[in-house]
C-alpha positions in Angstrom: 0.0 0.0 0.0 1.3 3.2 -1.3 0.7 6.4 0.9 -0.6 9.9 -0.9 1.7 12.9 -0.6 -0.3 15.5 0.6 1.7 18.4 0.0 3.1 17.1 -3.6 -0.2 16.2 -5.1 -1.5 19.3 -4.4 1.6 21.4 -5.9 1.6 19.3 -9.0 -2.2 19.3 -9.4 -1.9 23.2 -10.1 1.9 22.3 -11.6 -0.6 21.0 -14.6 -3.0 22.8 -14.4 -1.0 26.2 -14.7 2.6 25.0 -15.8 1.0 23.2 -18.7 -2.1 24.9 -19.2 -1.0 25.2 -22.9 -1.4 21.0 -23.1 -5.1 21.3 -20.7 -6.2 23.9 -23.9 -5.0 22.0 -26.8 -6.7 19.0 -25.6 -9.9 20.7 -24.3 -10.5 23.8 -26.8 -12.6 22.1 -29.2 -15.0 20.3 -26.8 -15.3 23.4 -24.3 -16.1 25.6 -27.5 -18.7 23.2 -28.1 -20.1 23.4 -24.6 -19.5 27.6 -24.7 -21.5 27.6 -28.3 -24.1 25.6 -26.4 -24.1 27.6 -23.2 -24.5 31.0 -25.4 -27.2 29.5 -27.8 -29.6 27.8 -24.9 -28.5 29.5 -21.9 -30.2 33.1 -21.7 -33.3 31.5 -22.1 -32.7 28.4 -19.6 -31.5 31.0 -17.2 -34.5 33.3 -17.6 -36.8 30.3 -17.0 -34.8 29.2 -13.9 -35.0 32.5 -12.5 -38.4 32.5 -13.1 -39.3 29.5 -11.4 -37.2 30.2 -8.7 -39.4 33.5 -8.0 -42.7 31.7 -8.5 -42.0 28.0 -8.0 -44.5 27.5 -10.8 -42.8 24.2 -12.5 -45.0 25.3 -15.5 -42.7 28.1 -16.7 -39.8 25.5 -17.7 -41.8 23.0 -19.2 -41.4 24.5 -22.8 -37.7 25.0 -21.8 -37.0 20.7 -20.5 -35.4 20.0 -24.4 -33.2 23.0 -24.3 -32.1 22.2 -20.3 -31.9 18.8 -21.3 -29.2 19.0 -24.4 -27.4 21.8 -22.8 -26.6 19.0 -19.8 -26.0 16.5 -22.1 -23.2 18.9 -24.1 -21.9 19.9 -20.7 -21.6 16.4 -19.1 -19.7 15.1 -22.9 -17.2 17.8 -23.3 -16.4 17.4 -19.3 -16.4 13.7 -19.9 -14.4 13.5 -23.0 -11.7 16.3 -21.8 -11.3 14.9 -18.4 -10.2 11.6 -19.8 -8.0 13.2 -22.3 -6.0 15.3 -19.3 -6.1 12.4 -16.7 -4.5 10.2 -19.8 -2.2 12.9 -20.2 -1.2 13.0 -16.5 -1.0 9.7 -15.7 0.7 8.4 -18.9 3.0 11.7 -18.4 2.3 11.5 -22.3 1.7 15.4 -22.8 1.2 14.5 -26.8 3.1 17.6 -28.0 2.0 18.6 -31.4 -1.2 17.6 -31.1 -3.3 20.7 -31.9 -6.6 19.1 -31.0 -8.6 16.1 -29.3 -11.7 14.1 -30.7 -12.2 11.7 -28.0 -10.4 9.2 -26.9 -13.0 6.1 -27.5 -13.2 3.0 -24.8 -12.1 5.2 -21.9 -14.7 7.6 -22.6 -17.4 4.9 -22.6 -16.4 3.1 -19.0 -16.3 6.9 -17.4 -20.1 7.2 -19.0 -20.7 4.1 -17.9 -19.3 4.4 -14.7 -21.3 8.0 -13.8 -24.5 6.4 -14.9 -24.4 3.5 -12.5 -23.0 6.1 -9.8 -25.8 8.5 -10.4 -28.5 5.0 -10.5 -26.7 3.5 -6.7 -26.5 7.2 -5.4 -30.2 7.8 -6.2 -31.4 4.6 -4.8 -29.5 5.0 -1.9 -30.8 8.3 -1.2 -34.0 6.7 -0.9 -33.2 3.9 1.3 -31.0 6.2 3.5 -34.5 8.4 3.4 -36.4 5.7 4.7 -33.9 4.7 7.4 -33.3 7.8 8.6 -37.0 8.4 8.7 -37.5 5.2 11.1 -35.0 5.7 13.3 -36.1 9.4 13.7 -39.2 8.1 14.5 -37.9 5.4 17.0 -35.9 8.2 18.8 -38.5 10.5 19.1 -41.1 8.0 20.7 -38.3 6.9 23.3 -37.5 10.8 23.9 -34.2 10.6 22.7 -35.1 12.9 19.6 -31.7 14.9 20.8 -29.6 12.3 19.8 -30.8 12.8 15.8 -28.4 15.4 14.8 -25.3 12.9 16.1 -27.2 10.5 13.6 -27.3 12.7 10.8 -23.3 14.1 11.3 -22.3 10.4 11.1 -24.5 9.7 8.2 -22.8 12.8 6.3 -19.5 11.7 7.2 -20.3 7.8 6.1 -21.3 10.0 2.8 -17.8 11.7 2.6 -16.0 8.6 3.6 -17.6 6.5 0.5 -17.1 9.5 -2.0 -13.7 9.5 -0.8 -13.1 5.9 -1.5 -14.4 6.0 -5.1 -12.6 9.0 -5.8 -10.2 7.6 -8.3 -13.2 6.1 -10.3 -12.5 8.3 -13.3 -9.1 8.0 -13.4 -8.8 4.5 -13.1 -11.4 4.0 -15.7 -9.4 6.3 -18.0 -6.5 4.2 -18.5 -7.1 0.6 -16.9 -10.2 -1.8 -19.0 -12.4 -1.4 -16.0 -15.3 0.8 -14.4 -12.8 1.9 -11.2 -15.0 1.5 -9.0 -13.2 -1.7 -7.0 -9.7 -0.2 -8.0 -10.3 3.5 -6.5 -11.9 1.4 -3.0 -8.2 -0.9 -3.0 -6.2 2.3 -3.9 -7.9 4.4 -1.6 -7.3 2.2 1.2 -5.5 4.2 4.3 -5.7 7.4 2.5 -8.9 8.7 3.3 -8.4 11.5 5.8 -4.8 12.1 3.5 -7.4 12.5 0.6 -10.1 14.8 2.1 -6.9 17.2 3.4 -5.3 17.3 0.2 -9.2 18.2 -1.6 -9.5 21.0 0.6 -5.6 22.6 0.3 -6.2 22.5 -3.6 -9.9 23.8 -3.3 -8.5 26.7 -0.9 -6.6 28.8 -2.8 -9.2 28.5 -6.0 -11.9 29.3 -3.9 -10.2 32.0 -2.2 -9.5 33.6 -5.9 -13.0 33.8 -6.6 -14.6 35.2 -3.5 -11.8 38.0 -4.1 -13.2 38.4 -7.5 -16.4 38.3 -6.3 -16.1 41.0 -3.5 -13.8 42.8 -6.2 -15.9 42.3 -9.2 -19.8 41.6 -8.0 -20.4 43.8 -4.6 -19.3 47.2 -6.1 -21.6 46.5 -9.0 -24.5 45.2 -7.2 -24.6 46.7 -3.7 -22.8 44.5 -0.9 -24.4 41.2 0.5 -28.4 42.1 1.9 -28.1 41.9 5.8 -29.8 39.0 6.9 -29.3 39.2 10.6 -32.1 39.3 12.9 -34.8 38.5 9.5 -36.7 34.9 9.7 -36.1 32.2 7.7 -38.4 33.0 5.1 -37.4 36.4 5.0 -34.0 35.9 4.8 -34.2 33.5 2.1 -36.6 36.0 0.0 -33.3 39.1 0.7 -31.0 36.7 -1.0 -33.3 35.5 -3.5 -34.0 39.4 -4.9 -30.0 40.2 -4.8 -29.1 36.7 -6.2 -32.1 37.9 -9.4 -30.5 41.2 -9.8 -27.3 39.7 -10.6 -29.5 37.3 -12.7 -30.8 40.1 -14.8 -27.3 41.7 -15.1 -26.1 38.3 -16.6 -28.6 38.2 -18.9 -27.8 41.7 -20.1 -23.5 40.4 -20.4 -24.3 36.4 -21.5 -20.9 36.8 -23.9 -19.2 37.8 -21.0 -20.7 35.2 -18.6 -20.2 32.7 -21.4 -16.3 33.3 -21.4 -15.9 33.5 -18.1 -18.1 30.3 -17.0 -15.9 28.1 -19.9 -12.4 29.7 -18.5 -13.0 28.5 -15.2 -14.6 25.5 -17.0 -11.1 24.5 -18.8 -8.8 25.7 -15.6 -11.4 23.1 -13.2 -10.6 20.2 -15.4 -6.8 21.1 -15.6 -6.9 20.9 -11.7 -8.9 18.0 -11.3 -7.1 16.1 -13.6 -4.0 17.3 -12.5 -5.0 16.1 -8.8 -6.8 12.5 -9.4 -4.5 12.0 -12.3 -1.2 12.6 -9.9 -3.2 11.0 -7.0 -3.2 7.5 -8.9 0.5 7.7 -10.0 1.6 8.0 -6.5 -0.8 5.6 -5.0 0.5 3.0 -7.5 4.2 3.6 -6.7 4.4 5.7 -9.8 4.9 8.9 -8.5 8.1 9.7 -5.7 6.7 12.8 -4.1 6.8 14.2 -0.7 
């Protein structure tokens, strides 16, 4: 068993995704100018119907709108498919194909990672139900015997069961790029041990991205809009309705700037998969012994 460097795979996670960011946009362009023509052509007028049933809840007002939502995921979950394989091939294989000025797809591997999120999104689905249901019972069973306290201890080990298992099939995608199988057993053996090594590493390399954009945000957004609305001392319902209105101005200014939106949202798009791929791809070389990193 081969232990993750916490530290290392972070630093070359954005080594890739910024060292060789010229590699992650030769092998991503085409694809994520597919999903950006999609996202300009469908997306004013999925965005006006999601803010529209988000200040009515009236599921009526997106009905005429379900084929264009529809193939705008179906783009979007392709291009992110077919470029995450080509970048975690990359990675892994350390096979930056130089020259290469574009990439189609990459045929098999693209097919088990399908595969793969289909039966992933089928067993999480079902076992959101059955958790549901459980959870529902024992809720029940605690409340009758006056031990209803004890439910939110229930519910923190449930969600960190949740995190634990996401953890462990973590590698799914990358394993299914470049070995003839689904991942899903591989990324549970490789993961072994290197659970808590995996959720510390996640959270350095979301850090400094995240940071980034609330900057931008507070930079970019606030003096534009107005700051935050102050929610303190409003109810629920009233707090929720304040950050509904603000989050539907910004909405509306969107709508007004979609090129600009468009640009941005693909940008951040193509530097996501870099880093992702960077990380899982550098996460399965060292936890198969390929990788010597500290």
């Amino acid at each position: 068993m081969h232990t993750l460097p916490i530290f290392g795979t972070v630093v070359r996670a954005y080594g890739f995704a910024l060292g060789r960011f010229g590699t992650v946009l030769r092998l991503s362009w085409l694809w994520m100018a597919i999903y950006a023509a999609a996202l300009f052509t469908w997306g004013p007028e999925v965005n006006a119907a999601m803010a529209k049933f988000q200040q009515t809840q009236d599921p009526t007002v997106v009905q005429d709108m379900l084929g264009q939502i529809f193939g705008l995921a179906i783009v979007q979950l392709l291009a992110q498919v077919i470029v995450m394989v080509a970048l975690l091939r990359a990675v892994i294989s350390q096979n930056y194909r130089e020259g290469v000025p574009l990439h189609l797809f990459s045929g098999m591997p693209d097919l088990r990672v399908l595969g793969v999120i289909l039966l992933l999104v089928i067993a999480f689905m079902a076992g959101a139900i059955g958790l549901a249901m459980v959870v529902g019972l024992v809720a029940a069973i605690l409340t009758a015997a006056g031990a209803a306290s004890a439910l939110p201890i229930l519910l923190l080990a449930l969600y960190a069961l949740i995190i634990w298992a996401g953890l462990r099939i973590s590698l799914v995608m990358a394993v299914a790029s470049v070995e003839p199988n689904l991942g899903v057993e591989r990324s549970w053996e490789l993961t072994k041990g290197n659970v808590l090594r995996l959720l510390v590493s996640i959270i350095l390399l979301a850090l400094p991205f995240v940071i980034v954009l609330g900057a931008v945000f507070f930079a970019v957004v606030v003096p534009a809009f107005g700051p935050l609305p102050n929610i303190e001392g409003l109810s629920q319902q009233d707090a929720q309705k304040a950050i509904q209105t603000y989050m539907m101005t910004v909405q509306t200014a969107l709508q007004a700037n979609w090129p600009v939106y468009v640009a941005v949202t693909t940008l951040l798009t193509l530097f996501g998969a870099g880093l992702q791929a960077g990380f899982f791809g550098h996460a399965y070389r060292s936890l198969n012994g390929m990788d010597d990193v500290g």
